[in-house]
C-alpha positions in Angstrom: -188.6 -10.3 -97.7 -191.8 -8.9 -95.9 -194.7 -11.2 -95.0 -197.6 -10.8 -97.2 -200.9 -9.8 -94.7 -204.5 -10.8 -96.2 -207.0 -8.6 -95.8 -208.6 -9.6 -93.2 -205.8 -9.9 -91.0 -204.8 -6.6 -91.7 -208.0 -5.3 -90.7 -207.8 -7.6 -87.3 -204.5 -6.2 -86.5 -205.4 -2.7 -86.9 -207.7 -3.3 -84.4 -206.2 -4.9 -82.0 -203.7 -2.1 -82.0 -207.0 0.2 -82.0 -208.2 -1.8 -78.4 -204.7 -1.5 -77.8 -204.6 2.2 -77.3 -205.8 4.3 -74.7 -209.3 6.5 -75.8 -208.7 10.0 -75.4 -210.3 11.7 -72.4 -212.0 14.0 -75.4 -213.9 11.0 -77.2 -217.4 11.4 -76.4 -216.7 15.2 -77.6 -215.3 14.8 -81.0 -216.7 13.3 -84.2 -216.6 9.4 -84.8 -215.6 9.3 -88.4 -211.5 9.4 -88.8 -211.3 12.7 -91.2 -213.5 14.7 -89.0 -212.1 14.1 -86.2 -208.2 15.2 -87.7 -210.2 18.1 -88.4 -211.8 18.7 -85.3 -208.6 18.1 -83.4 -207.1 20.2 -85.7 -209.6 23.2 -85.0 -209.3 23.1 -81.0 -205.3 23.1 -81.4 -205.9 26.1 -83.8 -208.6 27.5 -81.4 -206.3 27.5 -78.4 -203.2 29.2 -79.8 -206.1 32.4 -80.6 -205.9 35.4 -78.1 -209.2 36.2 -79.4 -210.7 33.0 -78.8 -209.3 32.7 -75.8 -210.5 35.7 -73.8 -214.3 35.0 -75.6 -214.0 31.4 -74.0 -212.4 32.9 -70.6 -215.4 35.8 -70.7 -218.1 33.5 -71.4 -217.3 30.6 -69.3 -215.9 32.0 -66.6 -213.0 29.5 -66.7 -210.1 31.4 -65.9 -207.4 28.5 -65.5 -204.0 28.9 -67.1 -201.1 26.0 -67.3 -198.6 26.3 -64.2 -194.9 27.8 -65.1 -193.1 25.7 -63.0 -192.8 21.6 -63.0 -194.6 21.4 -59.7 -197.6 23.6 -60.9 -197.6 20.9 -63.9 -197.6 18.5 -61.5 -200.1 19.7 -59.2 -202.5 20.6 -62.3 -201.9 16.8 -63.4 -202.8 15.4 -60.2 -205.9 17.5 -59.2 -207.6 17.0 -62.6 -207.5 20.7 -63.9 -206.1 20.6 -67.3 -208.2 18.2 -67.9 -211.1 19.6 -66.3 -210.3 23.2 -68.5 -209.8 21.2 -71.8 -213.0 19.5 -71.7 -214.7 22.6 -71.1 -212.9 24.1 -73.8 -213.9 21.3 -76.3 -217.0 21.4 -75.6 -217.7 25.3 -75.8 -215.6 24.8 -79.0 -218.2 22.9 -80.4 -220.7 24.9 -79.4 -219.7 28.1 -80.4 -217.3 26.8 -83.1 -217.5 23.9 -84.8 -221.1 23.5 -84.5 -223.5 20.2 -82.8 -226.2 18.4 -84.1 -228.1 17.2 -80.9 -225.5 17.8 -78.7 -223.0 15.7 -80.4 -220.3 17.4 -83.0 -221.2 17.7 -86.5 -220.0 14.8 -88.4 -220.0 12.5 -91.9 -222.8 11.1 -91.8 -223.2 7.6 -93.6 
């Protein structure tokens, strides 16, 4: 028989697990609230699998990097910062030019 959790406790371990986890090099570019940032998440993934998109991005940014075939490219990529380097500029000409900003931040629920 499961161990009943009050309330509170509940909402304690969640976060702990929360702290627990590590934040996503992409935070400070997505919306706070839970359900917008699904969505936003959600958008980019869509946004990246787009030729279209894509070659707009790659046009106006300039940013022509693409993800190395072999394990070594991965590797290299990993280690020299560039995937992360081309996602963040991805996420943040996404919301520019996609999902939209409010004073440089993503639009999101407000309270």
């Amino acid at each position: 028989m499961p161990a009943k959790v009050v309330p509170d406790k509940r909402r304690k371990l969640m976060e702990q697990v929360q702290d627990d986890e590590p934040e996503s090099p992409l935070a400070d570019m997505m919306p706070v609230h839970p359900l917008m940032a699904s969505a936003w998440v959600g958008s980019v993934r869509y946004a990246l699998t787009r030729d279209d998109v894509m070659a707009t991005f790659r046009e106006e940014t300039g940013n022509q990097w693409r993800p190395g075939r072999t394990p070594i490219d991965a590797m290299i990529d990993q280690t020299t910062g560039a995937a992360l380097d081309f996602i963040r500029a991805f996420a943040k000409w996404h919301n520019e030019n996609i999902w939209g900003e409010v004073d440089g931040k993503p639009e999101d629920i407000t309270d």
